[in-house]
C-alpha positions as CSV (number, residue, x, y, z in Angstrom):
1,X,-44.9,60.1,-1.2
2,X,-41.3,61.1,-1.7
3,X,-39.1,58.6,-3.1
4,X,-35.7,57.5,-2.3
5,X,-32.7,55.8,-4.5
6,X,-30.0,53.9,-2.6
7,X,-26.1,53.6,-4.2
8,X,-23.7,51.6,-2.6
9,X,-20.1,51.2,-3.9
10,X,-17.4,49.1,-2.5
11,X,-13.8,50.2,-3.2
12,X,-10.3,49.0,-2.8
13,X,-9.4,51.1,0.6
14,X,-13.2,52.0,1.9
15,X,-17.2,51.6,1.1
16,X,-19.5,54.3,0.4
17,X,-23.4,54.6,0.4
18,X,-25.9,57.4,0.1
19,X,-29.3,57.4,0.2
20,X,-30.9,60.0,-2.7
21,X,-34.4,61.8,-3.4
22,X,-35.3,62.3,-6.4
23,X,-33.8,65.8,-7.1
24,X,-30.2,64.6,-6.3
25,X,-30.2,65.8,-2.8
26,X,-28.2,63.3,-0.6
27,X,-29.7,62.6,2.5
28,X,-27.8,60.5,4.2
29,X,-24.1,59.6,3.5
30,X,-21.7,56.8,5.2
31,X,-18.6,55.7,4.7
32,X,-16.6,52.9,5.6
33,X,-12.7,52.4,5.6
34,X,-11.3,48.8,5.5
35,X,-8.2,47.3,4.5
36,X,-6.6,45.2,1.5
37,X,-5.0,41.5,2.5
38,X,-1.5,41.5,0.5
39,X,-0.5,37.5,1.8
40,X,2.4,37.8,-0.6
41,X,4.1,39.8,-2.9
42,X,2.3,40.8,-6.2
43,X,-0.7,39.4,-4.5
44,X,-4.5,41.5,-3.1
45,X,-7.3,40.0,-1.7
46,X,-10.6,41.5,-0.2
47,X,-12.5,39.0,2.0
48,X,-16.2,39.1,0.5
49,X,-18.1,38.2,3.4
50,X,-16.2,40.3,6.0
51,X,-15.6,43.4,3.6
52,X,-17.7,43.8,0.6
53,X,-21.5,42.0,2.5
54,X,-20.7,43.1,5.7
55,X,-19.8,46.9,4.7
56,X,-23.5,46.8,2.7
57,X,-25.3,45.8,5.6
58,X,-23.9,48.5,7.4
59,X,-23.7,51.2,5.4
60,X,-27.8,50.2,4.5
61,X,-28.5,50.3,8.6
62,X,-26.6,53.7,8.8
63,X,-28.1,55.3,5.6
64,X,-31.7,54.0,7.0
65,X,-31.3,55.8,10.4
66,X,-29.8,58.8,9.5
67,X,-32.5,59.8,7.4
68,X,-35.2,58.7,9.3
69,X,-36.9,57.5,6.8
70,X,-39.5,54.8,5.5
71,X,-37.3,51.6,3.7
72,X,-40.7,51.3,2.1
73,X,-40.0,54.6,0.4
74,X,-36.6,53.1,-1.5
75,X,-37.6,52.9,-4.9
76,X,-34.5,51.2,-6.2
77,X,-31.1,49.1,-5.3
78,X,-27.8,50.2,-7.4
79,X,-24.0,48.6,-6.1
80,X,-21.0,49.2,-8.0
81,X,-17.1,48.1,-6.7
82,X,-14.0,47.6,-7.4
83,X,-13.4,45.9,-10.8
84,X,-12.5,43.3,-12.0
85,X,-12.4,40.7,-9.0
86,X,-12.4,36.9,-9.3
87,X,-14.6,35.1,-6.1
88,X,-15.7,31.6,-6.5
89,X,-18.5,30.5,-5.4
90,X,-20.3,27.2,-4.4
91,X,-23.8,26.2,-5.0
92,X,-24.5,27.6,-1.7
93,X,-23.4,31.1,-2.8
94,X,-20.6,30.4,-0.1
95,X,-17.3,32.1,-1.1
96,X,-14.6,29.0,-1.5
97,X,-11.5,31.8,-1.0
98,X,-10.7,35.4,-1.0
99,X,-11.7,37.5,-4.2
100,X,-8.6,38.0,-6.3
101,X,-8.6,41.5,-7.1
102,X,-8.0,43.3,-10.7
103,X,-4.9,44.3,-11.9
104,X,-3.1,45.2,-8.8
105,X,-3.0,41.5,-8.6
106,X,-0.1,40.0,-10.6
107,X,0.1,36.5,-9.6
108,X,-1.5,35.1,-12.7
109,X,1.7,36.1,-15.4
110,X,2.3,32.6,-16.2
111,X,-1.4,32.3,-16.8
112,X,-0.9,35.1,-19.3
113,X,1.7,33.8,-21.4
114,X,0.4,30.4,-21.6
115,X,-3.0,32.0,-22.6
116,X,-1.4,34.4,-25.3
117,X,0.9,31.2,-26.8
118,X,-2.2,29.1,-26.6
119,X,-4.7,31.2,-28.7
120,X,-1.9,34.0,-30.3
121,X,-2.4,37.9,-28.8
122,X,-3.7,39.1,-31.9
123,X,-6.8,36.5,-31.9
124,X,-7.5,37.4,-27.9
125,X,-7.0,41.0,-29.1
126,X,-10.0,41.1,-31.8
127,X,-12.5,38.8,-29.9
128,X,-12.0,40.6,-26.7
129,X,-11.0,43.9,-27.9
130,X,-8.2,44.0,-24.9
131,X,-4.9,42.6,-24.4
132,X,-4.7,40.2,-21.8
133,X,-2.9,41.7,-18.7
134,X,-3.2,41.6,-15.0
135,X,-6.6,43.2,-15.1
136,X,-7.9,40.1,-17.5
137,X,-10.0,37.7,-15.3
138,X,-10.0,34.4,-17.5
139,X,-5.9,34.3,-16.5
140,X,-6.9,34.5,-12.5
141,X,-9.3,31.9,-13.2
142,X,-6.8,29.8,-14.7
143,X,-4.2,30.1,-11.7
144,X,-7.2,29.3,-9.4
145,X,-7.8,26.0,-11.1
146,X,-4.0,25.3,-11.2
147,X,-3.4,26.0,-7.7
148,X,-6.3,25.3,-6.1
149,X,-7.8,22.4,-7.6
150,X,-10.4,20.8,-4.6
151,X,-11.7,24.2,-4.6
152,X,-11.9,24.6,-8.5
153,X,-13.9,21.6,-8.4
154,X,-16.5,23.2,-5.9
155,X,-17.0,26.0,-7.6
156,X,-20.6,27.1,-9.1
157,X,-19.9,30.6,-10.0
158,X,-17.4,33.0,-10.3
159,X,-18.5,36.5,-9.5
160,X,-17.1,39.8,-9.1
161,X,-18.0,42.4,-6.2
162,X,-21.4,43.9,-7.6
163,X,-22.1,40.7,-8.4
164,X,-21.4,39.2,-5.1
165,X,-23.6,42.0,-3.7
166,X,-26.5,41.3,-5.9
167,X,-26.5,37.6,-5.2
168,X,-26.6,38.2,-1.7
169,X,-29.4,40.8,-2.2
170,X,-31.9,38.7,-4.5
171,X,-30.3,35.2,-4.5
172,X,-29.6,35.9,-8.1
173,X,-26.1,34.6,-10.0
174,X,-25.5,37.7,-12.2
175,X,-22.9,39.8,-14.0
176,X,-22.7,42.8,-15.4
177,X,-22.1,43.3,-19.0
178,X,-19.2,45.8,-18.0
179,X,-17.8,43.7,-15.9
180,X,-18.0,40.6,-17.9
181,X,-15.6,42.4,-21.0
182,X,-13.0,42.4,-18.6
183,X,-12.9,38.6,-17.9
184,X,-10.9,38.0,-21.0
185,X,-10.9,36.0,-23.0
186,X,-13.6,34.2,-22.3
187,X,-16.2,37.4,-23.4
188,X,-16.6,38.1,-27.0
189,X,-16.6,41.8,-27.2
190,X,-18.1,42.0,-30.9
191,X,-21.2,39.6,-30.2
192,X,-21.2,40.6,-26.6
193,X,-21.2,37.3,-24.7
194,X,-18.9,34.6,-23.4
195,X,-17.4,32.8,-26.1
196,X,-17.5,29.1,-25.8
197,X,-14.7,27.9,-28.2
198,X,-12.6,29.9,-26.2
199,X,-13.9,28.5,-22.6
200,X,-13.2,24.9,-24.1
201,X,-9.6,25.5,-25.5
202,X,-8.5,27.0,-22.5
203,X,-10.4,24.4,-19.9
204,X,-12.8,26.6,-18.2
205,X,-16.3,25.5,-18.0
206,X,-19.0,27.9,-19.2
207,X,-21.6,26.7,-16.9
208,X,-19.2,28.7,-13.9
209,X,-19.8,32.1,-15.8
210,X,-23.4,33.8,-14.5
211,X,-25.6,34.7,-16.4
212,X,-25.1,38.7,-18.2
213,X,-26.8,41.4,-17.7
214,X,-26.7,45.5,-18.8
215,X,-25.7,47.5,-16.0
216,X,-28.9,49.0,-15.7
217,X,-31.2,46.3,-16.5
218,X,-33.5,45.1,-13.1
219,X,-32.3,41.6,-12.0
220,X,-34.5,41.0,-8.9
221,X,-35.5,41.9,-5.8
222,X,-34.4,42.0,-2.1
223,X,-35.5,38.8,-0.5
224,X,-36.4,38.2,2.9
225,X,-33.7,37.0,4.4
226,X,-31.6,39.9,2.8
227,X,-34.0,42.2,4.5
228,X,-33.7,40.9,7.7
229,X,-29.8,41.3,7.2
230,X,-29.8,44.9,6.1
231,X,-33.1,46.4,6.9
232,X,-34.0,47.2,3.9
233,X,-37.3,46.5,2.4
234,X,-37.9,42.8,0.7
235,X,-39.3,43.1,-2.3
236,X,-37.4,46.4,-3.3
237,X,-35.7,46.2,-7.0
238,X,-32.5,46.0,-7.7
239,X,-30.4,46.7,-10.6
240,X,-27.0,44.6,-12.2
241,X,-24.7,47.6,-11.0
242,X,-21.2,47.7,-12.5
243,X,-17.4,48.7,-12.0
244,X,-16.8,51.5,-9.8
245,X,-14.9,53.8,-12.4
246,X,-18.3,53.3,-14.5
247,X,-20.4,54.2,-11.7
248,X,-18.1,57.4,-10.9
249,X,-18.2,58.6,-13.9
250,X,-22.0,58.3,-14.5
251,X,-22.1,60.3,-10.8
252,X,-19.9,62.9,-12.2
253,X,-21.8,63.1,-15.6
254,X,-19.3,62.3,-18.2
255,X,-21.8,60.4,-20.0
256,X,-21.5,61.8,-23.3
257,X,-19.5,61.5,-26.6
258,X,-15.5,62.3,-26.2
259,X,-16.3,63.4,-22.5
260,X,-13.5,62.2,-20.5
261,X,-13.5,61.3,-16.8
262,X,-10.7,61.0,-14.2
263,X,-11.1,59.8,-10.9
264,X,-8.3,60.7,-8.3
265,X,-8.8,57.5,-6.2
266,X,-6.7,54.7,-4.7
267,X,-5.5,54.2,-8.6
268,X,-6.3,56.6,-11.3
269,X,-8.5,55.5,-14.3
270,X,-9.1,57.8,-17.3
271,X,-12.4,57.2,-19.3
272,X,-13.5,58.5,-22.7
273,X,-17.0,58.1,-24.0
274,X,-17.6,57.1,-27.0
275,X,-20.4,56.8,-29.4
276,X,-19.3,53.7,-31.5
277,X,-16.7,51.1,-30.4
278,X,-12.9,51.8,-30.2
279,X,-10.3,49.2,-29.6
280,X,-6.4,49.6,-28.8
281,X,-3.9,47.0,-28.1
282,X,-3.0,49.2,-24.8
283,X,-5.8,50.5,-23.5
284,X,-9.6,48.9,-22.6
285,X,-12.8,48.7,-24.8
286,X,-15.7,48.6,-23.1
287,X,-19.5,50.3,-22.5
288,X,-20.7,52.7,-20.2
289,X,-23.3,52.1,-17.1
290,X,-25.5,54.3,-19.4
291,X,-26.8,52.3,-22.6
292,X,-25.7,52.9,-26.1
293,X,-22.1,54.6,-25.1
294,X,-18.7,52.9,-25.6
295,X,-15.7,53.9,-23.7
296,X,-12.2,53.2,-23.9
297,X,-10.2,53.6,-20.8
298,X,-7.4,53.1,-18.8
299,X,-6.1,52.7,-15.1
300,X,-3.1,53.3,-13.8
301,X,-1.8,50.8,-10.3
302,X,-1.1,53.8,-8.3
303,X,-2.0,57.1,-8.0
304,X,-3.7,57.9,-4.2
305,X,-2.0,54.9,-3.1
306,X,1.3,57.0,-3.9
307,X,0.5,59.8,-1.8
308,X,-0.9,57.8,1.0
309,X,2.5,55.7,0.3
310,X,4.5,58.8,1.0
311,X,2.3,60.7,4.3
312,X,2.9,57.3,5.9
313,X,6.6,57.0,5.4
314,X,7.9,60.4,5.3
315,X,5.3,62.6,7.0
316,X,5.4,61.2,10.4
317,X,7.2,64.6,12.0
318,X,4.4,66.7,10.5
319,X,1.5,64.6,11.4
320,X,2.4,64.9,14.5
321,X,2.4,68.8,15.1
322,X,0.1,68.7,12.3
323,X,-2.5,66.8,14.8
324,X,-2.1,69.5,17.5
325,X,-2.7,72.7,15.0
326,X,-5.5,70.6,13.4
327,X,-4.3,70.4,10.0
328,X,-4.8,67.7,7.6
329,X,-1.9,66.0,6.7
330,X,-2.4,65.7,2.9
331,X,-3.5,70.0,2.8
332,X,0.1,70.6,4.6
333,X,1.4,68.1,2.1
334,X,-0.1,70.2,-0.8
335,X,0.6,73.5,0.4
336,X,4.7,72.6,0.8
337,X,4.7,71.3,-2.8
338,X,3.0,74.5,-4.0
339,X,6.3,75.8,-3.1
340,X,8.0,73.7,-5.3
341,X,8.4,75.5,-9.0
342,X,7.5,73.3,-12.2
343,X,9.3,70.1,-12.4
344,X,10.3,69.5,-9.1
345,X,13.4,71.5,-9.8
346,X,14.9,68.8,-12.5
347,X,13.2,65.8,-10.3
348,X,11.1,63.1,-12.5
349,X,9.6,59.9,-10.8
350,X,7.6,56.9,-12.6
351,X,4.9,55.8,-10.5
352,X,5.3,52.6,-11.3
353,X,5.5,51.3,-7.0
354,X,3.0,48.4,-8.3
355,X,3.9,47.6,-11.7
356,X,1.8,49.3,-14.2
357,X,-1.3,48.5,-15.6
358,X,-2.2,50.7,-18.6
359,X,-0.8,51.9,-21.3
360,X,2.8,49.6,-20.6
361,X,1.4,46.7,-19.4
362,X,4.1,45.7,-17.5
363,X,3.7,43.9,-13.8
364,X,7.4,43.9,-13.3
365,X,8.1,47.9,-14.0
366,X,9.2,49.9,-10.5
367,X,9.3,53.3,-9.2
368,X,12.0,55.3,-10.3
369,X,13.2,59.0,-9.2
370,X,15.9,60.5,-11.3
371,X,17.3,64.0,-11.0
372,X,18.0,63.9,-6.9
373,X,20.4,66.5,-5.9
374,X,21.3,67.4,-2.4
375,X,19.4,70.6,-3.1
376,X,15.6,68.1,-2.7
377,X,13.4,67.9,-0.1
378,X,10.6,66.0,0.9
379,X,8.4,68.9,-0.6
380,X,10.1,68.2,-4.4
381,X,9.5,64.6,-3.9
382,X,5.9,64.8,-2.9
383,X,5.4,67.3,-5.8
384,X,7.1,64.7,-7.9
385,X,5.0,62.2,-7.1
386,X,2.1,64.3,-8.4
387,X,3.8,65.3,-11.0
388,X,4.4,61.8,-12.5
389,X,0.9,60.5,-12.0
390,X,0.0,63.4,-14.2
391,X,2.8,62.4,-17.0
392,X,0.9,58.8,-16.6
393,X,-2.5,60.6,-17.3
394,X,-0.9,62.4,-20.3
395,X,0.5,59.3,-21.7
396,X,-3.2,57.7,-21.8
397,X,-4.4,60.8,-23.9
398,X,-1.4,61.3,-25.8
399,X,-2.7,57.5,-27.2
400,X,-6.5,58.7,-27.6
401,X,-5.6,61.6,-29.2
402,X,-3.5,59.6,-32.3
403,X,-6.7,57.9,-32.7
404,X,-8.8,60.8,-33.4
405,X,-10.5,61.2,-30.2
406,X,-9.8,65.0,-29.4
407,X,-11.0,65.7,-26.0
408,X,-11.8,69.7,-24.9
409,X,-12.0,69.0,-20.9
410,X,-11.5,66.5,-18.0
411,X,-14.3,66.1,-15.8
412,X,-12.7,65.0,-12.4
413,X,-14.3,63.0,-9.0
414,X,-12.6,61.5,-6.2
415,X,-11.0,62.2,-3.2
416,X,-8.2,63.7,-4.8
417,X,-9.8,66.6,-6.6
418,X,-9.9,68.1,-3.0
419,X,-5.8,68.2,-3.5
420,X,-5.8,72.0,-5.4
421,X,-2.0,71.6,-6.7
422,X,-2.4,68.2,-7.9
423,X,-5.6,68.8,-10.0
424,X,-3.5,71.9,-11.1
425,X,-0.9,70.1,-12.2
426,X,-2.9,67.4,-13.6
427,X,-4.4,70.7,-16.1
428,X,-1.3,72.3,-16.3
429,X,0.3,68.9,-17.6
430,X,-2.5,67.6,-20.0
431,X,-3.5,71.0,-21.2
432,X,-6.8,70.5,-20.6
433,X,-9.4,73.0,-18.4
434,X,-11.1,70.3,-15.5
435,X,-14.2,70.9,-14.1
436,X,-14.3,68.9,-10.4
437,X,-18.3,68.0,-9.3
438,X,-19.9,68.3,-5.5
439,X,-20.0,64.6,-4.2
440,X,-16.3,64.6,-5.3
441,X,-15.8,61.2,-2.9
442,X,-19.2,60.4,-3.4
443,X,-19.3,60.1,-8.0
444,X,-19.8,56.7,-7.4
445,X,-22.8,55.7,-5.1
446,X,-24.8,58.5,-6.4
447,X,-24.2,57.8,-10.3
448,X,-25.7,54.0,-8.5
449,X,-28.4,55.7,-7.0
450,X,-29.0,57.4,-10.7
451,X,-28.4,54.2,-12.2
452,X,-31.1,52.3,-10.1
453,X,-33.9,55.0,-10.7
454,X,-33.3,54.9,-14.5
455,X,-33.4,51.0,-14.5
456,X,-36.4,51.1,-12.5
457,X,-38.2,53.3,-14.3
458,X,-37.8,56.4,-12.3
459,X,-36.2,58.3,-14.8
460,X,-36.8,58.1,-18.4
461,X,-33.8,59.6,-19.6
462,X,-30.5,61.5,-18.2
463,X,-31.2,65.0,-18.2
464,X,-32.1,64.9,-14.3
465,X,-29.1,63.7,-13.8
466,X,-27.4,66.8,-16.0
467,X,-29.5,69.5,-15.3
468,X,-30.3,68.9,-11.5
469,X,-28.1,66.2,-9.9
470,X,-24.3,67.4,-11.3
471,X,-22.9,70.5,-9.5
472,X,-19.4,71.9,-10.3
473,X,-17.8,72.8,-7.6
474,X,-15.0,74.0,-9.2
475,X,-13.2,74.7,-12.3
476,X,-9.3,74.5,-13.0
477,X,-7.7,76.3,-15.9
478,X,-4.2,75.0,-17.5
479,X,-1.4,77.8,-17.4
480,X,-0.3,77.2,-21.0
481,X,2.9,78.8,-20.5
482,X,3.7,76.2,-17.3
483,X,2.4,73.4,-20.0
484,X,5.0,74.4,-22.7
485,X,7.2,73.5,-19.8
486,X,5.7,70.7,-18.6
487,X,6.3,69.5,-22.3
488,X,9.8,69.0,-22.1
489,X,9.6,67.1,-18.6
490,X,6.9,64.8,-20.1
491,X,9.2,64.0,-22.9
492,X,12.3,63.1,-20.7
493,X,9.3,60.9,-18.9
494,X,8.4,59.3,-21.9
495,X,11.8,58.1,-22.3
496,X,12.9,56.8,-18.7
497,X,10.6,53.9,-19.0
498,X,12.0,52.7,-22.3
499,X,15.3,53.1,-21.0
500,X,15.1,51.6,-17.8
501,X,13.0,49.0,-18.4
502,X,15.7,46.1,-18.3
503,X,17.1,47.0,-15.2
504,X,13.7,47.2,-13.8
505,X,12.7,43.5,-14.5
506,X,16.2,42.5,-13.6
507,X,15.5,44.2,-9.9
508,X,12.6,42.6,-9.7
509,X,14.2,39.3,-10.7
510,X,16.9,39.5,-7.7
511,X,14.1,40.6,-5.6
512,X,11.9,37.9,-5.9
513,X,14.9,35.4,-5.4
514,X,15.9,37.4,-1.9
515,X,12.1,36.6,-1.0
């Protein structure tokens, strides 16, 4: 009988799902775009039911009849998404609101600050091992109980997408362990479970936290209601999942020690492993899907969302004769700013268009290009753009390295690594030699579908994964002599935030008031 693994991960812009054998070939793939409520500014919101379950269900029905296979033949359930998210719950498993996404959601500052005064940053830093910041959970719970207190009361659980997923899968309350250490401060991340004292002083009641699990660990099965819903199989198991960039880096295989994973994706998020815990006031602690490795990470607010930003704004002219020559926007986007020589001829921009989450930390920071002449074109600016999102990824490892961690090579996934000059770029700027794997938009289901065979008891260990399941599809080399140049750029970066920053809060002071 041959065997099947399922992934399913749900992301900010769009779902994905594949359907696995057991030798890594895919086959059946399905994607699924959908969109991100913004009600106001500084705000996003997915609706659970309508995006996250209904997405499953039919990404499962289109897997399923694609491959024409048996559901019986499934042997395991892994779901990974977008992470952290705060969805309440009531005892019906009925969503009371929309999910409050991570940290592209800044509505909770005051949260933060009361939070921080309350317990003192240094405390929250060594029981969580983060700094409280947009991408903290416990501060969104707090600005749900302050400004929606009815539903407060009604709530059971909070969840977070996997989570959502699972319950709606099995019936089961559960959270990954990954995802938990992001719902500072109420996890302890040196005893490795939700900290009580901290739950009381802050007045949210640990009975609303589900119960933990390891990303890997089984949790339960499909039921048969769920069954009915998305045709799979009742009775098939189903693993605790966890956050997408986990998942896509376990589907590129930057599972080992000092390995570090990028994902060119809606945002950008920059992973190390790590064989023994690392904590840094600007950056993340955490663990991997895979046991017994650490990571410490980061994730930028924009980086795909930036280019998407700029083909919808600026490139209107070219889609349109783009369309009739059957181009893709984004190649003829690429291809003009391969024109473009290093540095966007003097032209630096911080892409900071939605605050910033890591390494500044700082909700309020904005875009800024600097260097415009009347020499610029929309190529320089698009190069730019790429250009500063690889400063940003530069700026994370500039931080790792002063802690010891020396890493040799980027392994990359995502829809971006498709973009030749920008993964170019991103080399030439870092240094570093980047190796870019097959299912490039596709890391994080199929690390799932990994995922749910080793927690199952497929696979024993990871060297199918290695040996058989991870293809390079291609490898980019740095051009040292463009990196000495890229140096001096990446110093005048370094210094436009910290001399900017003022002005920036004070636009987004008289910005808010005009709104």
């Amino acid at each position: 009988m041959i065997q099947y693994l399922l992934g399913v991960d749900i992301g900010t812009q769009n779902s994905k799902g594949v359907l696995v054998n057991l030798e890594g070939k895919i086959v059946s793939k399905f994607t699924l775009g959908h969109g991100t409520s913004i009600p106001q500014k500084g705000w996003a919101e997915h609706d659970a039911e309508r995006i996250w379950w209904s997405d499953f269900k039919k990404i499962c029905k289109t897997l399923i009849k694609q491959a024409q296979i048996s559901v019986k033949d499934i042997a395991a359930i892994g779901c990974s998404g977008l992470a952290p998210t705060m969805l309440p719950v009531d005892k019906n498993g009925k969503p009371l609101r929309k999910a409050i996404l991570y940290g592209i959601d800044t509505r909770s500052s005051k949260e933060i600050k009361w939070i921080n005064q309350t317990l003192g940053k240094n405390e929250i830093f060594k029981i969580s091992g983060q700094a409280l910041s947009t991408q903290s959970v416990g501060p969104k719970i707090l600005w749900f109980k302050k400004h929606e207190p009815k539903k407060f009361k009604e709530t059971h659980k909070i969840l977070s997408t996997n989570s959502f997923l699972i319950y709606k899968l099995t019936g089961k309350y559960t959270i990954d362990m990954a995802t938990a250490i992001f719902f500072g401060p109420l996890f302890n991340f040196q005893r490795m479970k939700w900290e009580n004292k901290i739950c009381d002083k802050i007045g949210i009641p640990l009975s609303i936290l589900p119960n933990i699990y390891y990303p890997a660990e089984l949790v339960g099965e499909v039921t048969s209601e769920a069954s009915k819903e998305t045709g799979l199989e009742a009775g098939t198991p189903v693993i605790a999942g966890a956050p997408d960039a986990f998942a896509e880096a376990t589907g590129a295989g930057a599972i080992k020690e000092d390995e570090v994973f990028l994902t060119y994706g809606t945002t950008m998020t920059i992973i190390v492993c790590l064989k023994y815990p690392k904590t840094h006031i600007n950056l993340w602690s955490n663990i991997h899907y895979v046991p017994n490795i650490y990571t410490l990470l980061g994730g930028m607010a924009t980086s795909g969302a930036l280019t998407r930003w700029f083909k919808d704004n600026f490139a209107q002219t070219e889609v349109g004769s783009e369309k009739m020559a059957g181009i893709d926007t984004y190649h003829f986007l690429s291809d003009e700013a391969a024109r473009v020589s290093t540095g966007s001829e003097g032209l630096i921009i911080l892409p900071y268009f939605s605050g910033e989450r890591t390494p500044i930390d700082d909700e309020l920071a904005r875009g800024v290009i600097i260097g415009l002449t009347l020499s610029h074109t929309k190529r320089h600016l698009y190069r730019a753009l790429l250009e500063g999102t690889a400063y940003g990824v530069e700026h994370h490892l500039d931080i790792m390295r002063k802690m010891g961690i020396i890493p040799q090579k980027i392994i990359a996934a995502g829809g971006g690594v498709e973009n030749q000059i920008w993964t170019q770029i991103v080399s030439d700027v870092t240094g570093l030699k980047q190796v870019c794997v097959r299912e490039k938009g596709f890391s994080a289901p199929y690390g799932d579908a990994y995922m749910a065979g080793y927690g199952s008891d497929v696979f024993k260990d990871f060297t199918v994964l290695r040996e058989k399941w991870i293809k390079i599809v291609k490898t980019i080399e740095p051009d040292l002599k463009v990196h000495k140049e890229y140096k001096k750029y990446y110093k005048v970066y370094r210094r436009l935030y910290r001399h900017t920053k003022e002005d920036m809060h004070k636009l987004s002071e008289l910005s808010l008031k005009e709104n």
